[in-house]
Biotite code that builds the C-alpha atoms (Angstrom):
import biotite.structure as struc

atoms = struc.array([
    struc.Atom([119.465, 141.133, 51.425], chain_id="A", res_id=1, res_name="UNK", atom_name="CA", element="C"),
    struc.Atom([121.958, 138.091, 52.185], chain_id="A", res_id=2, res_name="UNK", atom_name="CA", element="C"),
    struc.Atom([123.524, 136.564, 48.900], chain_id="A", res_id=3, res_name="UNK", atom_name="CA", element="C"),
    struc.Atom([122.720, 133.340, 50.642], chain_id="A", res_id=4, res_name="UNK", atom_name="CA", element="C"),
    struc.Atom([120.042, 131.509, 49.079], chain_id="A", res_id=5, res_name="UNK", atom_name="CA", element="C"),
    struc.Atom([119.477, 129.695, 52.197], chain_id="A", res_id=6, res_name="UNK", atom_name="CA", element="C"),
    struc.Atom([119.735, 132.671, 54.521], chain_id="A", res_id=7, res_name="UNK", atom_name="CA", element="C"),
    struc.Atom([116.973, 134.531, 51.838], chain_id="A", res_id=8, res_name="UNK", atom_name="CA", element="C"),
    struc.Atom([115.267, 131.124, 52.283], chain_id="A", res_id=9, res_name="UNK", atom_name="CA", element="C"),
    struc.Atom([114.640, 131.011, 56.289], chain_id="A", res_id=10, res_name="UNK", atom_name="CA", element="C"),
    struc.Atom([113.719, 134.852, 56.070], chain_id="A", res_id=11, res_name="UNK", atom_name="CA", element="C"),
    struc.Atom([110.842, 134.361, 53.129], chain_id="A", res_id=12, res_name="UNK", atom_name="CA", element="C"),
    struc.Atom([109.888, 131.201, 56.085], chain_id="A", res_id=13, res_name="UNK", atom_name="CA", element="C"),
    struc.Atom([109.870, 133.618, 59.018], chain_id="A", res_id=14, res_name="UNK", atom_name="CA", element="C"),
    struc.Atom([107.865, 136.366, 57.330], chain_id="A", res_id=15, res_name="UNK", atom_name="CA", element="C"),
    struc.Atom([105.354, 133.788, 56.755], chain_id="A", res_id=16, res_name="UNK", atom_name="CA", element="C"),
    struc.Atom([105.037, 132.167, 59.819], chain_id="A", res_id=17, res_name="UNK", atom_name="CA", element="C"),
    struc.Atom([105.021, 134.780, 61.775], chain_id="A", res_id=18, res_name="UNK", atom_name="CA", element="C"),
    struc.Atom([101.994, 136.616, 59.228], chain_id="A", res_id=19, res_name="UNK", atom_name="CA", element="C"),
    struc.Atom([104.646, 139.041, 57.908], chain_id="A", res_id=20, res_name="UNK", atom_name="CA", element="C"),
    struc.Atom([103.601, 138.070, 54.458], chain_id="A", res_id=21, res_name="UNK", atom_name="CA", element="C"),
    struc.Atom([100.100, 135.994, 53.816], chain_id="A", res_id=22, res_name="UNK", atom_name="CA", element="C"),
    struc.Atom([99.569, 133.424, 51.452], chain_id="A", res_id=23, res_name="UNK", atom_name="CA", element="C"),
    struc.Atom([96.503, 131.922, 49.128], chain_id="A", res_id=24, res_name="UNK", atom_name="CA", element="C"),
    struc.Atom([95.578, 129.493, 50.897], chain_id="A", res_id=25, res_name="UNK", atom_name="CA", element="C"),
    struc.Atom([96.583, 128.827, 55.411], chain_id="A", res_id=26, res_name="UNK", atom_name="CA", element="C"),
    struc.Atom([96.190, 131.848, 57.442], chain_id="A", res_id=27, res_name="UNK", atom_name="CA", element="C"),
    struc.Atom([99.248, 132.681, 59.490], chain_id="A", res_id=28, res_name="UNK", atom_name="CA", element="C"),
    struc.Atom([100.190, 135.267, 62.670], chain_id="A", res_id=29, res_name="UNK", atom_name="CA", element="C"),
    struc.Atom([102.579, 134.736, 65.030], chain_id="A", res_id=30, res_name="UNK", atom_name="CA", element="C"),
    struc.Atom([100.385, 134.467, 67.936], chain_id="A", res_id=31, res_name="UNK", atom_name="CA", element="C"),
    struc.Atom([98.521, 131.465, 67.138], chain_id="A", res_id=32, res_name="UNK", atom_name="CA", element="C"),
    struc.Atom([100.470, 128.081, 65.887], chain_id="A", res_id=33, res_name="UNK", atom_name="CA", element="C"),
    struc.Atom([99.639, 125.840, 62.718], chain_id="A", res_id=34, res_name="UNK", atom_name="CA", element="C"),
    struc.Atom([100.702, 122.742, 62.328], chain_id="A", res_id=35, res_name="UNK", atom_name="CA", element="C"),
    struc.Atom([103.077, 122.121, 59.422], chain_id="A", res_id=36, res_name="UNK", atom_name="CA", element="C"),
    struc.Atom([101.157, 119.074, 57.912], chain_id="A", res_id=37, res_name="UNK", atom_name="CA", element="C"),
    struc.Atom([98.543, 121.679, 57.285], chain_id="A", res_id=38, res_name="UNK", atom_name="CA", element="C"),
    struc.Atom([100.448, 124.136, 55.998], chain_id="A", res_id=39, res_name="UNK", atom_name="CA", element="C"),
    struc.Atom([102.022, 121.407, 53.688], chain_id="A", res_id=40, res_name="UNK", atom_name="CA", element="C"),
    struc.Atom([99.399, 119.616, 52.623], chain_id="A", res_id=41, res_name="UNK", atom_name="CA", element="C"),
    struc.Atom([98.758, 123.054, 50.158], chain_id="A", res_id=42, res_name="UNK", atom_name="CA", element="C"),
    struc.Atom([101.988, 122.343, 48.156], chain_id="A", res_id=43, res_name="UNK", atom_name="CA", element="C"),
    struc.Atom([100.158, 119.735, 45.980], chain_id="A", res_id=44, res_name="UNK", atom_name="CA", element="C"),
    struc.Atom([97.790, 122.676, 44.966], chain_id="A", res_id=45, res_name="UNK", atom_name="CA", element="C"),
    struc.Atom([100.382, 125.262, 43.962], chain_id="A", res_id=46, res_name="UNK", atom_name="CA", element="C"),
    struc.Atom([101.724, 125.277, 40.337], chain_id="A", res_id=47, res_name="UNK", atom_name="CA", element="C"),
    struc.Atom([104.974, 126.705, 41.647], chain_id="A", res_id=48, res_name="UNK", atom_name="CA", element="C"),
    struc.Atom([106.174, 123.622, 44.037], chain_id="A", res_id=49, res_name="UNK", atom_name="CA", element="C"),
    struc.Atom([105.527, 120.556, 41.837], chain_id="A", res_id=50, res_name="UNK", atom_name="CA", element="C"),
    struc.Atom([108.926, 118.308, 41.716], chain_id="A", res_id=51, res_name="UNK", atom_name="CA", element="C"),
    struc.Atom([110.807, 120.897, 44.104], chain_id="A", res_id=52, res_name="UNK", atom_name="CA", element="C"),
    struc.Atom([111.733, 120.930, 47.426], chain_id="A", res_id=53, res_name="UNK", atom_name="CA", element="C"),
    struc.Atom([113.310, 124.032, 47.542], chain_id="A", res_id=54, res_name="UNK", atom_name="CA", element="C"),
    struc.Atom([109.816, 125.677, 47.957], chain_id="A", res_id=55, res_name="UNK", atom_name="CA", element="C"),
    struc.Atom([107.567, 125.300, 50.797], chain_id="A", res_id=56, res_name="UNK", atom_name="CA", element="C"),
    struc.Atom([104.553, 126.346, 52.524], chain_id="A", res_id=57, res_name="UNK", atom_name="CA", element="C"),
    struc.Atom([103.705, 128.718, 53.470], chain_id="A", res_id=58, res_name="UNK", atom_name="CA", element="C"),
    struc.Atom([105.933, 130.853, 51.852], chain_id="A", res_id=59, res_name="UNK", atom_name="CA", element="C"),
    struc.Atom([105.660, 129.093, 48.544], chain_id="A", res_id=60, res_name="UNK", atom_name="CA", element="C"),
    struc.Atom([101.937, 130.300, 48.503], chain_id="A", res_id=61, res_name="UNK", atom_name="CA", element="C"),
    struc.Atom([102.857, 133.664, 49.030], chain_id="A", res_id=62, res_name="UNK", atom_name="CA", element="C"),
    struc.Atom([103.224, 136.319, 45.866], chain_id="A", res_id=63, res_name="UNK", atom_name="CA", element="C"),
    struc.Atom([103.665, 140.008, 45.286], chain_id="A", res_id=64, res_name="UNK", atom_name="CA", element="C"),
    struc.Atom([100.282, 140.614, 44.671], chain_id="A", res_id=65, res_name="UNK", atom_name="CA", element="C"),
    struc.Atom([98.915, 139.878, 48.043], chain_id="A", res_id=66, res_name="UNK", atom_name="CA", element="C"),
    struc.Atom([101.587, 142.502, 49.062], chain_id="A", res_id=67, res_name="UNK", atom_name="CA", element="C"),
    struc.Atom([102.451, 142.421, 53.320], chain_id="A", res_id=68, res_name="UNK", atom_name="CA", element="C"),
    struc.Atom([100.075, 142.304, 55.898], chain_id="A", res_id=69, res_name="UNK", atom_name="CA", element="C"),
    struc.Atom([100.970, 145.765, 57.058], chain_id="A", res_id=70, res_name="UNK", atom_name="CA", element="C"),
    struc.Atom([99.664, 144.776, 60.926], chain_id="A", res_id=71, res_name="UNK", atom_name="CA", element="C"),
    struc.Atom([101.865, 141.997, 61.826], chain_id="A", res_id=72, res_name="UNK", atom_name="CA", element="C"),
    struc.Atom([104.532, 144.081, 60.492], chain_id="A", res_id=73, res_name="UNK", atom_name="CA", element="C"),
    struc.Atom([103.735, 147.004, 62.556], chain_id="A", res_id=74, res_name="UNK", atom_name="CA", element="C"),
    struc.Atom([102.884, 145.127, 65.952], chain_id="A", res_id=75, res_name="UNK", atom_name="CA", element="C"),
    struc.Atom([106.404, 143.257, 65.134], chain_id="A", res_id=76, res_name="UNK", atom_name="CA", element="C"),
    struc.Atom([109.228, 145.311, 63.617], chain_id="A", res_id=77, res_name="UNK", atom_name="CA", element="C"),
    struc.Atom([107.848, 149.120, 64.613], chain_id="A", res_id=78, res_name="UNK", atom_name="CA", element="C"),
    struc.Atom([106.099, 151.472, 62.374], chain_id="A", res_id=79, res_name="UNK", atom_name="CA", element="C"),
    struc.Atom([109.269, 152.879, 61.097], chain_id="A", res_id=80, res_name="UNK", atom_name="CA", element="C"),
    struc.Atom([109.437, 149.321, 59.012], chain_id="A", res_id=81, res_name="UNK", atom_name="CA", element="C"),
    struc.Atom([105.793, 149.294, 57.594], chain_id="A", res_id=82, res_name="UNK", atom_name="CA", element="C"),
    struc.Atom([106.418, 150.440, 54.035], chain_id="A", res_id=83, res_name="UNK", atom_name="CA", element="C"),
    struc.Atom([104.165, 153.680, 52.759], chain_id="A", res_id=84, res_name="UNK", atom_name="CA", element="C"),
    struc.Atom([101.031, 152.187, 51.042], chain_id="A", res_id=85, res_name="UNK", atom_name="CA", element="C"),
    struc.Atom([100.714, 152.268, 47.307], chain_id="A", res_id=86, res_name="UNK", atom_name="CA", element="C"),
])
């Protein structure tokens, strides 16, 4: 993983985007688009963005809990990248 907070930063944004990794509350996959003032307007409702700008949907939304959506990552990366389940 990059030392880079930034470079970690546009990653964690990519993963969600594209579905990678879901979040609590706006659906995601990388063949259909969402428009970014929807995705945003969920910052006001997570506990983890309030007063930062550093975190942002729909990333933000996203913990380790909900785990990857092993699919997307499949269809995208290969099924040598999908990690064994749990």
């Amino acid at each position: 993983m990059p030392k880079n907070k930034y470079v970690r930063r546009g990653i964690l944004n990519s993963l969600a985007v594209t579905g990678v990794i879901p979040n609590l509350f706006v659906q995601t996959h990388f063949s259909t688009w969402t428009e970014f003032e929807y995705m945003a307007s969920y910052e006001d409702k997570l506990p983890n963005t309030k007063g930062r700008s550093d975190m942002e949907m729909p990333w933000a939304a996203w913990n380790g809990e909900l785990k990857i959506n092993r699919d997307v990552t499949k269809e995208l990366f290969g099924e040598e990248y999908v990690p064994k389940e749990d």
